[in-house]
mmCIF file of the N, C-alpha and C atoms, coordinates in Angstrom:
data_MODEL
# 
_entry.id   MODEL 
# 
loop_
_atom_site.group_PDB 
_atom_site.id 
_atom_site.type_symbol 
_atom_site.label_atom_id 
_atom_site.label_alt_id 
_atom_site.label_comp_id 
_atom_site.label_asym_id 
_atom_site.label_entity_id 
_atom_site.label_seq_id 
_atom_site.pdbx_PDB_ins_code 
_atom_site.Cartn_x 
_atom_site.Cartn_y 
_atom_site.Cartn_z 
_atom_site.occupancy 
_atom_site.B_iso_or_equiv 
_atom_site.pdbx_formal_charge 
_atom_site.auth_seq_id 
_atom_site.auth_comp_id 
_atom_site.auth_asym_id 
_atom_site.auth_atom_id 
_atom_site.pdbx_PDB_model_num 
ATOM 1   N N  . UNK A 1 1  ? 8.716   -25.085 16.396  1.00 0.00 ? 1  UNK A N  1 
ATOM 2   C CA . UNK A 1 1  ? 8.641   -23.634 16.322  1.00 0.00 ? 1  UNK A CA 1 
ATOM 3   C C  . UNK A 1 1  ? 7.340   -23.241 15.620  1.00 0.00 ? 1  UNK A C  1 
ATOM 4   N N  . UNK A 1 2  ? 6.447   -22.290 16.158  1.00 0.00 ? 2  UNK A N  1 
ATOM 5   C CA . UNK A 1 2  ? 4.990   -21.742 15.341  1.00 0.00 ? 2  UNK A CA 1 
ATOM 6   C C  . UNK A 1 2  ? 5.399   -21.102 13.956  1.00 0.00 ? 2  UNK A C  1 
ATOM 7   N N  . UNK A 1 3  ? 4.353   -20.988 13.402  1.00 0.00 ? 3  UNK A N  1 
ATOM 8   C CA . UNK A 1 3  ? 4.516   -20.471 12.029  1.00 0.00 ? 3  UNK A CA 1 
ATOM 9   C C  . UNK A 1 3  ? 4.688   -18.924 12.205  1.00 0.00 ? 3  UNK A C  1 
ATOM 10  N N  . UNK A 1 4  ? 5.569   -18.157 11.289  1.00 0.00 ? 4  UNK A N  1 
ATOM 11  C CA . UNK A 1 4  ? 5.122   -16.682 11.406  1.00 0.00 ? 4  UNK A CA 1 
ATOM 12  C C  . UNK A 1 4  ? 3.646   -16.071 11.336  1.00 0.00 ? 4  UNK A C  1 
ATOM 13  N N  . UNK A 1 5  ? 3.015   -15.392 11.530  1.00 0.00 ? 5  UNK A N  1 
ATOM 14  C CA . UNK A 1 5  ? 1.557   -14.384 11.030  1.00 0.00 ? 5  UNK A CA 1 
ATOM 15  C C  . UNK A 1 5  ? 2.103   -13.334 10.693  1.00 0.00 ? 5  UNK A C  1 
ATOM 16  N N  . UNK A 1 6  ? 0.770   -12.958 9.284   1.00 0.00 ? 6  UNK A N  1 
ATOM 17  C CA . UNK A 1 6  ? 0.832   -12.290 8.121   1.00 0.00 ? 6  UNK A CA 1 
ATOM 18  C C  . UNK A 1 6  ? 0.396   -11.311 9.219   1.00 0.00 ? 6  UNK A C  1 
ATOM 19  N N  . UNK A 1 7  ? 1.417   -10.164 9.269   1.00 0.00 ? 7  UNK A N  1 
ATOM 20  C CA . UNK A 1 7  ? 0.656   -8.567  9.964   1.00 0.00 ? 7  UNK A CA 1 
ATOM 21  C C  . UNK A 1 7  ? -0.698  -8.543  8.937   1.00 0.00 ? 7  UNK A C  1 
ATOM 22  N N  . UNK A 1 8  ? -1.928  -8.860  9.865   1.00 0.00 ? 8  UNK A N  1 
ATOM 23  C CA . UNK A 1 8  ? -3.104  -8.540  9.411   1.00 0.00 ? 8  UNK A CA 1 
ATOM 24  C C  . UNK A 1 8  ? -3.371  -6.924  8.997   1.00 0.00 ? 8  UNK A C  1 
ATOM 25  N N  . UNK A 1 9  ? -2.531  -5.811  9.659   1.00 0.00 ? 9  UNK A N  1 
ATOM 26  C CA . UNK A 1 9  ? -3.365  -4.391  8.745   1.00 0.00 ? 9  UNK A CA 1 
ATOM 27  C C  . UNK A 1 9  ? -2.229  -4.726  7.718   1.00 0.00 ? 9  UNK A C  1 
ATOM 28  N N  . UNK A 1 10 ? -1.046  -4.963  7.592   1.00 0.00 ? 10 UNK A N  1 
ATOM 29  C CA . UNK A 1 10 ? -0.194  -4.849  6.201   1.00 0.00 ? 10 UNK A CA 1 
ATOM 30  C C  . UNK A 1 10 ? -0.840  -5.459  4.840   1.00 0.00 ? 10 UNK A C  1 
ATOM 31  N N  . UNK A 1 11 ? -1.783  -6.810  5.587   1.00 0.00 ? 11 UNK A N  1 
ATOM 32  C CA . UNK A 1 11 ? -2.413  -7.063  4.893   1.00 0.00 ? 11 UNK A CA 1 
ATOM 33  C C  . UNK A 1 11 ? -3.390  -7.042  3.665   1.00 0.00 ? 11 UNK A C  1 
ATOM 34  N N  . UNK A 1 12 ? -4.484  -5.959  4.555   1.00 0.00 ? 12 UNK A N  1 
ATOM 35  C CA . UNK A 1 12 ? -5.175  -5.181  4.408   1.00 0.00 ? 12 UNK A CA 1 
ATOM 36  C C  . UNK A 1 12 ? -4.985  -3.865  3.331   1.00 0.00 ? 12 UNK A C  1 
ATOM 37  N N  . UNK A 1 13 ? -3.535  -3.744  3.687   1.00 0.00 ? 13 UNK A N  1 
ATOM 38  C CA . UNK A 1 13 ? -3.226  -2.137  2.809   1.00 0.00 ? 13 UNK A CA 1 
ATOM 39  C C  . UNK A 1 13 ? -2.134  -2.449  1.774   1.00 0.00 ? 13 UNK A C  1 
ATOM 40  N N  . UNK A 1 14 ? -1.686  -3.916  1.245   1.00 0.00 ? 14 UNK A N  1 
ATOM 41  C CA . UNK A 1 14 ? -0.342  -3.816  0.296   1.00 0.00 ? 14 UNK A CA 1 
ATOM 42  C C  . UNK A 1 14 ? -1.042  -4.995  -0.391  1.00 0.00 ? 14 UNK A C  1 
ATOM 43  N N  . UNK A 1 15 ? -0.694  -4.939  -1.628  1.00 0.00 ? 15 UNK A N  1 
ATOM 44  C CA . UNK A 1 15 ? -0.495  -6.302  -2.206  1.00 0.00 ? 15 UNK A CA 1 
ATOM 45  C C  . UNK A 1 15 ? 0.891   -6.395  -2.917  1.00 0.00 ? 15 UNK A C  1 
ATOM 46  N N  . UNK A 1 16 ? 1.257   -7.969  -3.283  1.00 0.00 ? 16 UNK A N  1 
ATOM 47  C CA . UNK A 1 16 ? 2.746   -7.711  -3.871  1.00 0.00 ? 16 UNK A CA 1 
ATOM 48  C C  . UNK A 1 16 ? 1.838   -8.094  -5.570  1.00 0.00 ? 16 UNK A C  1 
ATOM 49  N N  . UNK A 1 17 ? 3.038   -7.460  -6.288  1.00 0.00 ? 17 UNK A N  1 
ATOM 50  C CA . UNK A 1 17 ? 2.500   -7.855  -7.943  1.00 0.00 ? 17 UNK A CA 1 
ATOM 51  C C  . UNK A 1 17 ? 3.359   -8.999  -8.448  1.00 0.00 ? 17 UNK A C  1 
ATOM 52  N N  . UNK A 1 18 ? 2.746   -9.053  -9.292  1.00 0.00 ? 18 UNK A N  1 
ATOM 53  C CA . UNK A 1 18 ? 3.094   -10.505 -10.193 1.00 0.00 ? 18 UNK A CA 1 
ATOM 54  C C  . UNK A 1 18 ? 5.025   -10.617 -10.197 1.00 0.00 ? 18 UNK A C  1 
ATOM 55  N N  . UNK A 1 19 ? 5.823   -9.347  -10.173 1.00 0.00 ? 19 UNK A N  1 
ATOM 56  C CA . UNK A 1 19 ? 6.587   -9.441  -10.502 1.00 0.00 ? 19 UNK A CA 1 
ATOM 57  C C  . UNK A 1 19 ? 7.364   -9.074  -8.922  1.00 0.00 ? 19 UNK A C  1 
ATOM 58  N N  . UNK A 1 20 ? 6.991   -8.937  -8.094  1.00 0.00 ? 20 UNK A N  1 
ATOM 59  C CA . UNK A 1 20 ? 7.340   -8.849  -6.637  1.00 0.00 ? 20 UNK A CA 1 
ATOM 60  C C  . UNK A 1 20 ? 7.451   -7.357  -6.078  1.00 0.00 ? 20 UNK A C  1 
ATOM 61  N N  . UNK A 1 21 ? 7.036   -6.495  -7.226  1.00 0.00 ? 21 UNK A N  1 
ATOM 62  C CA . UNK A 1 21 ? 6.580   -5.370  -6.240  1.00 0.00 ? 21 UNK A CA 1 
ATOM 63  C C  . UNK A 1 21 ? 5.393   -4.895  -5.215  1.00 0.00 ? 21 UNK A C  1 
ATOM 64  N N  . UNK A 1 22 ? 5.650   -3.670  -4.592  1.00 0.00 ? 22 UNK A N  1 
ATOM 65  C CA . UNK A 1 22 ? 4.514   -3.800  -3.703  1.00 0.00 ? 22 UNK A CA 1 
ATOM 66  C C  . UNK A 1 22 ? 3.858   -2.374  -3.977  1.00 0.00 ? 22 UNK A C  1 
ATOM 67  N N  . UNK A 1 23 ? 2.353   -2.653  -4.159  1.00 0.00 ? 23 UNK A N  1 
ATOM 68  C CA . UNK A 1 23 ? 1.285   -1.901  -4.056  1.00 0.00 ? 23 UNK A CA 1 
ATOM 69  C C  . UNK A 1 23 ? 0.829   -1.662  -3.419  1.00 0.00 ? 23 UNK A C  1 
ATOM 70  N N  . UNK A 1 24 ? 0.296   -0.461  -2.952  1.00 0.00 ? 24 UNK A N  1 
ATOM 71  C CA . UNK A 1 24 ? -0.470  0.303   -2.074  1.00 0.00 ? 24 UNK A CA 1 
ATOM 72  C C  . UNK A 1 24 ? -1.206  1.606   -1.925  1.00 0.00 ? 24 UNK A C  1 
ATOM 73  N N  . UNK A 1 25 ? -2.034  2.423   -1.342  1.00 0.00 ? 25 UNK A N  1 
ATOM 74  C CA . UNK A 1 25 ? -2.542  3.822   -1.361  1.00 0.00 ? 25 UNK A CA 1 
ATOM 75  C C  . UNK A 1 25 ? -1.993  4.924   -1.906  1.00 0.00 ? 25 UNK A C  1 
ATOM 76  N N  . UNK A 1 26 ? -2.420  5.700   -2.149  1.00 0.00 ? 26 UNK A N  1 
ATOM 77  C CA . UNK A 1 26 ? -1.816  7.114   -2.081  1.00 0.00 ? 26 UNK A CA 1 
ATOM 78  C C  . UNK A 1 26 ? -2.251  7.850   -0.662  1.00 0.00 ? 26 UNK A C  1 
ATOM 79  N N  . UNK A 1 27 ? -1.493  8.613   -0.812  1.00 0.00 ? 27 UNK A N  1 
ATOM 80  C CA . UNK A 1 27 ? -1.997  8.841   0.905   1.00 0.00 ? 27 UNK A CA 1 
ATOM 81  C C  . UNK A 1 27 ? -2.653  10.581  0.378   1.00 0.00 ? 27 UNK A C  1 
ATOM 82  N N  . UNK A 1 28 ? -3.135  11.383  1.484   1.00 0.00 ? 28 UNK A N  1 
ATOM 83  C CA . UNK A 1 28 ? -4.249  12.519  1.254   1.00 0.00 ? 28 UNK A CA 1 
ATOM 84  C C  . UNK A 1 28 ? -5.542  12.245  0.456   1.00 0.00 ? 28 UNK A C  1 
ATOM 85  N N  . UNK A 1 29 ? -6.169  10.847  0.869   1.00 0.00 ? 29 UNK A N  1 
ATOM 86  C CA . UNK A 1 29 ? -7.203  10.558  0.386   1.00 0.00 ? 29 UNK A CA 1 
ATOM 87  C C  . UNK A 1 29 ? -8.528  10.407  0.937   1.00 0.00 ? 29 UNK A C  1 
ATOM 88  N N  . UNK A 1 30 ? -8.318  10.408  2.465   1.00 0.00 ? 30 UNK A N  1 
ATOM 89  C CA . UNK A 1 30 ? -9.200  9.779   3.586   1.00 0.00 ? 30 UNK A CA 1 
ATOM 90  C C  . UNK A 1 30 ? -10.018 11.675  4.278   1.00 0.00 ? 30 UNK A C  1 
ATOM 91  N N  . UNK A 1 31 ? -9.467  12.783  3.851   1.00 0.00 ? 31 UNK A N  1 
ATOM 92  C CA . UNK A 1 31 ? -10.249 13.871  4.076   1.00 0.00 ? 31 UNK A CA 1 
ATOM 93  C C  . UNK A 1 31 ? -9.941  14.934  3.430   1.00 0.00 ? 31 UNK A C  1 
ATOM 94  N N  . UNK A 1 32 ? -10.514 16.488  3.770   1.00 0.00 ? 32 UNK A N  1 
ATOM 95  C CA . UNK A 1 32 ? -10.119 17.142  3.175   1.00 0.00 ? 32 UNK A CA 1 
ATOM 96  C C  . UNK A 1 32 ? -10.005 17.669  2.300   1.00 0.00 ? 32 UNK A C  1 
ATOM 97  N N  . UNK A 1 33 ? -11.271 16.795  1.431   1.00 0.00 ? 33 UNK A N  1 
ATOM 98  C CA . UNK A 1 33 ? -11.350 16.622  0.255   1.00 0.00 ? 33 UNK A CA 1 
ATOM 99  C C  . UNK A 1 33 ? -11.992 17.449  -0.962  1.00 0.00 ? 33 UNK A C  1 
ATOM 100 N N  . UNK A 1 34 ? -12.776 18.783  -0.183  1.00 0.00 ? 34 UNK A N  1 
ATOM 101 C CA . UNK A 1 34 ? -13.239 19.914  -0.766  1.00 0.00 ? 34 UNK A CA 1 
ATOM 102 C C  . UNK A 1 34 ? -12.412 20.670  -1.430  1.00 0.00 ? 34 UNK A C  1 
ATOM 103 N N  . UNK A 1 35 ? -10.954 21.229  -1.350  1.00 0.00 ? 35 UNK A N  1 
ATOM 104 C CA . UNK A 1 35 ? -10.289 21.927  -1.620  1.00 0.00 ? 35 UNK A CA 1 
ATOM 105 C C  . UNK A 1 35 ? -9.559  21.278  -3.174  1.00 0.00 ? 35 UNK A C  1 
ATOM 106 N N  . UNK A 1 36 ? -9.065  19.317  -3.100  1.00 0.00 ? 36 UNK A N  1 
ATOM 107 C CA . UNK A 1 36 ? -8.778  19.064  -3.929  1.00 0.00 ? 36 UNK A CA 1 
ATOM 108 C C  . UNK A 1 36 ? -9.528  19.103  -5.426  1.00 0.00 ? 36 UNK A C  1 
ATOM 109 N N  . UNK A 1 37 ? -8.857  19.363  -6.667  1.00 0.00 ? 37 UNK A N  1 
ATOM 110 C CA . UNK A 1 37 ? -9.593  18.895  -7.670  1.00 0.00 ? 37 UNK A CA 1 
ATOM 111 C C  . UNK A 1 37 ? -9.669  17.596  -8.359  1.00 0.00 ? 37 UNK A C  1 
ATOM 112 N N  . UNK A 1 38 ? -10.932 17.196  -9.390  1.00 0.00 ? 38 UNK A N  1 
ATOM 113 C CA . UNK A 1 38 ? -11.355 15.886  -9.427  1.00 0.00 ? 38 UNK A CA 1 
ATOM 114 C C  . UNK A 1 38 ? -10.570 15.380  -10.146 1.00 0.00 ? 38 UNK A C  1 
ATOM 115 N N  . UNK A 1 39 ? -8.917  16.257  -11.178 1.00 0.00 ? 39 UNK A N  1 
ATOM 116 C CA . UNK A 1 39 ? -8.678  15.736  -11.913 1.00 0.00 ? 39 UNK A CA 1 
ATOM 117 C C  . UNK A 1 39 ? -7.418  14.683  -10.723 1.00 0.00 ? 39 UNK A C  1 
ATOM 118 N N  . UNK A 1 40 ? -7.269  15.776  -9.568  1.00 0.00 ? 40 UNK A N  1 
ATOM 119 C CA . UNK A 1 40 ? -5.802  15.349  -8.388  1.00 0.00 ? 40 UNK A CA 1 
ATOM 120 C C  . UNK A 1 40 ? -6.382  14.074  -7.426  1.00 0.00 ? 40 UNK A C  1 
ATOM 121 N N  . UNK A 1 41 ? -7.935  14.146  -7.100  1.00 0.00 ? 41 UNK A N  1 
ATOM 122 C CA . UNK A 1 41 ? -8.536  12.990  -6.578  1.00 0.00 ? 41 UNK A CA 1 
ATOM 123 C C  . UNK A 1 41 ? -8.394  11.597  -7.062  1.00 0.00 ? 41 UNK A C  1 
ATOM 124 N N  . UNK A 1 42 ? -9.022  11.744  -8.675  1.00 0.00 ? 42 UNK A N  1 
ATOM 125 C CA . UNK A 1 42 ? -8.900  10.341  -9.383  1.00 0.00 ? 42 UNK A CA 1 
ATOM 126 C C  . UNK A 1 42 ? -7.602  9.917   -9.183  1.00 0.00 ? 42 UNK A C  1 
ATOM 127 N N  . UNK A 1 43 ? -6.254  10.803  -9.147  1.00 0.00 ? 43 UNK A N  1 
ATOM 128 C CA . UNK A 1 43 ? -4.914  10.645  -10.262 1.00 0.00 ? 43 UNK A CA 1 
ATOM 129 C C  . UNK A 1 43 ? -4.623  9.702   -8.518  1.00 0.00 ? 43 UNK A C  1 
ATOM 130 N N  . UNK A 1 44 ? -5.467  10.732  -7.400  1.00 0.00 ? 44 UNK A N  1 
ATOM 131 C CA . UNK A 1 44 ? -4.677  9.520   -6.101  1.00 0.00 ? 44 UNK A CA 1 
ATOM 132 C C  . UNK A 1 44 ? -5.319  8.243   -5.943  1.00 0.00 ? 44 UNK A C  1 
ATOM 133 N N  . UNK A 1 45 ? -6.404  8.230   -6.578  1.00 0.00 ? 45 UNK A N  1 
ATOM 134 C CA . UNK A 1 45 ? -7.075  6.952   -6.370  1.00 0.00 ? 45 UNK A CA 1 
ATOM 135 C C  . UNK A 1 45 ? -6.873  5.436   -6.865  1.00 0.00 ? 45 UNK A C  1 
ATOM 136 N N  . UNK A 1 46 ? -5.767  6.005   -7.725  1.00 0.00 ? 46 UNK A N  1 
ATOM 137 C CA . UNK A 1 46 ? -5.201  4.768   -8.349  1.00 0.00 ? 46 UNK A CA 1 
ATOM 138 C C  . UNK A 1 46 ? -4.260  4.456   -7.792  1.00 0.00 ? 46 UNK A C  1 
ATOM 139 N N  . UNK A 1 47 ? -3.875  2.904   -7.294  1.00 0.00 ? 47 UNK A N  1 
ATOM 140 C CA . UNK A 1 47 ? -2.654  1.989   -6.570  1.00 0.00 ? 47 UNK A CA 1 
ATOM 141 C C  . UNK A 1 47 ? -1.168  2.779   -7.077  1.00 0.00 ? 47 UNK A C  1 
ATOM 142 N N  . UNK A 1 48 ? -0.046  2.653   -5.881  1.00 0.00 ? 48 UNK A N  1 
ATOM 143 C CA . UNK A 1 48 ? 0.725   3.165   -6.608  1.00 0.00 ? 48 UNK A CA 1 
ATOM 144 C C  . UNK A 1 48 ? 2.139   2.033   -5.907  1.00 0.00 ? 48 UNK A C  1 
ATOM 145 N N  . UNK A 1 49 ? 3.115   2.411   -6.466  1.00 0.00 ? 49 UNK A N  1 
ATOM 146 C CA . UNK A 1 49 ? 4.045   1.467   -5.959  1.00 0.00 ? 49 UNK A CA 1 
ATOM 147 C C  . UNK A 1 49 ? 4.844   1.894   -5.204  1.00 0.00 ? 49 UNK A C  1 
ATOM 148 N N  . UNK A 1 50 ? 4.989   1.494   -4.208  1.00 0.00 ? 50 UNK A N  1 
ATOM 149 C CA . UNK A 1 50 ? 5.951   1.599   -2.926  1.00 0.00 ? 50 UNK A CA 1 
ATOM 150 C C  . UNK A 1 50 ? 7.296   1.814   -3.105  1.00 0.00 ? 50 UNK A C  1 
ATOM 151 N N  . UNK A 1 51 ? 8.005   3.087   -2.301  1.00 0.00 ? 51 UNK A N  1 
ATOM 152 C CA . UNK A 1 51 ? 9.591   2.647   -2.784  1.00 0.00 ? 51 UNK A CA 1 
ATOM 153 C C  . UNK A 1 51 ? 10.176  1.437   -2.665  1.00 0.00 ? 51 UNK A C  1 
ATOM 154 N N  . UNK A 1 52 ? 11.276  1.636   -3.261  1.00 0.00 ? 52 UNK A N  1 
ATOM 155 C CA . UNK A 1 52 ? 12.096  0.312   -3.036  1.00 0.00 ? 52 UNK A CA 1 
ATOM 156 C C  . UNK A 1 52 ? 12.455  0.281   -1.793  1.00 0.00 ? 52 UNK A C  1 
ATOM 157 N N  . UNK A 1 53 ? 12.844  1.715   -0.775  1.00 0.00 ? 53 UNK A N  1 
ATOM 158 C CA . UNK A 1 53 ? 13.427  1.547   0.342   1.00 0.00 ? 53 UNK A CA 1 
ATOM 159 C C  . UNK A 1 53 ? 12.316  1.141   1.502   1.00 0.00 ? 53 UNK A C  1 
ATOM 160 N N  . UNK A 1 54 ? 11.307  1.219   0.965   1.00 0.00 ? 54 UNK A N  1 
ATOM 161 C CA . UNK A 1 54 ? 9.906   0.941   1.749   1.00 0.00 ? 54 UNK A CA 1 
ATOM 162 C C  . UNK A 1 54 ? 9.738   -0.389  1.715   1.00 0.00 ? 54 UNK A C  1 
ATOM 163 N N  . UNK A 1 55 ? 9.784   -1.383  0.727   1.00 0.00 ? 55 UNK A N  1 
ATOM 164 C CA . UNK A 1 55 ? 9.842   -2.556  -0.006  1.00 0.00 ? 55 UNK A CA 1 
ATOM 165 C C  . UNK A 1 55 ? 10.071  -3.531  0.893   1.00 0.00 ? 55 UNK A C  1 
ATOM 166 N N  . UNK A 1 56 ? 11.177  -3.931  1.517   1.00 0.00 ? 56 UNK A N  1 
ATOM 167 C CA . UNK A 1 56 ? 11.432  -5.009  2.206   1.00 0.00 ? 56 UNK A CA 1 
ATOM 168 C C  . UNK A 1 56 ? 10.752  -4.277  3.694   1.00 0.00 ? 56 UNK A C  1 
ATOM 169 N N  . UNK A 1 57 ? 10.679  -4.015  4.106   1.00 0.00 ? 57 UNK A N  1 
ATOM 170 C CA . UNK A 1 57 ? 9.615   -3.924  5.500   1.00 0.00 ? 57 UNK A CA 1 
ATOM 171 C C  . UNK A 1 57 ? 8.877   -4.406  5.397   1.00 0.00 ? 57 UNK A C  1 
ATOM 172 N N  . UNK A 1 58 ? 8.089   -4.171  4.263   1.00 0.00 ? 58 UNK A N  1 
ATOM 173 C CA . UNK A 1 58 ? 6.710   -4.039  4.016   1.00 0.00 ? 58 UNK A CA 1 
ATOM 174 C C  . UNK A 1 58 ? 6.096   -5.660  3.370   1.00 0.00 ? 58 UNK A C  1 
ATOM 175 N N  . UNK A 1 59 ? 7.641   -6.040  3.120   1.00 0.00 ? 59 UNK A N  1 
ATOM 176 C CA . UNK A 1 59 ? 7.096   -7.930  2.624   1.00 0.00 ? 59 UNK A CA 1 
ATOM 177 C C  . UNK A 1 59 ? 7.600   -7.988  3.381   1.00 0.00 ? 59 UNK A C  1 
ATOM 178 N N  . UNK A 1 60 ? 8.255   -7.579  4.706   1.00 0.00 ? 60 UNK A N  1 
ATOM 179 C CA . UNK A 1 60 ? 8.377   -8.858  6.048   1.00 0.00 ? 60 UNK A CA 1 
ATOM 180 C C  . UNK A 1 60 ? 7.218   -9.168  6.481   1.00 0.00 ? 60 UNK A C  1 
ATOM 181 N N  . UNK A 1 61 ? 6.851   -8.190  6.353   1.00 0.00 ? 61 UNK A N  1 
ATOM 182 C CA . UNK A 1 61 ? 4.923   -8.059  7.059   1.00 0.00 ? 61 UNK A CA 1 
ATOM 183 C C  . UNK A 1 61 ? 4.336   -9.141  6.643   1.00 0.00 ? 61 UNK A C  1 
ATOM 184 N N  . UNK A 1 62 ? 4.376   -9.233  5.184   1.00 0.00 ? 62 UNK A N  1 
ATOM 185 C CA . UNK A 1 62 ? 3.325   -10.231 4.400   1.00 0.00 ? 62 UNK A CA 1 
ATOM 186 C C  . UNK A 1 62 ? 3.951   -11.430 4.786   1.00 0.00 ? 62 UNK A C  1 
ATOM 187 N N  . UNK A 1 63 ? 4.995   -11.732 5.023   1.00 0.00 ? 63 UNK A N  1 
ATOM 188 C CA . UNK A 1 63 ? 5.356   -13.645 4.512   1.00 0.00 ? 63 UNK A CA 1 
ATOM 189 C C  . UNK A 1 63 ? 4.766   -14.152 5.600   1.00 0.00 ? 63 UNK A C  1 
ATOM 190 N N  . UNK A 1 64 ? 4.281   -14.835 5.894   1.00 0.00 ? 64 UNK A N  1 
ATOM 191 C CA . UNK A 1 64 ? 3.824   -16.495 6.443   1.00 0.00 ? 64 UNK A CA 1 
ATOM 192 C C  . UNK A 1 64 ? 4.544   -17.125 6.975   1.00 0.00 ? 64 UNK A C  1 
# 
């Protein structure tokens, strides 16, 4: 039987943490971006953690 593959964009957009959660974007970051302020820009620019109900999808993606 072949090995599974890592969904290459899940890849790309999650990491899991040390303790098995999963990290990822904030989303309203990619335009639009005149209207926001710099204090609401930074606050999205930082990793944030995925729900829990989001969670297992999102490491089926990753395993190998």
């Amino acid at each position: 039987m072949p090995k599974m593959k890592t969904h290459s964009g899940a890849k790309k957009r999650f990491k899991i943490t040390a303790k098995g959660k999963v990290r990822g974007r904030h989303a309203m970051t990619s335009h639009i971006l005149g209207k926001k302020n710099a204090k609401r820009k930074r606050r999205l620019s930082e990793p944030v953690a995925i729900s829990d109900h989001d969670a297992p999808r999102i490491k089926e993606l990753l395993r190998k």
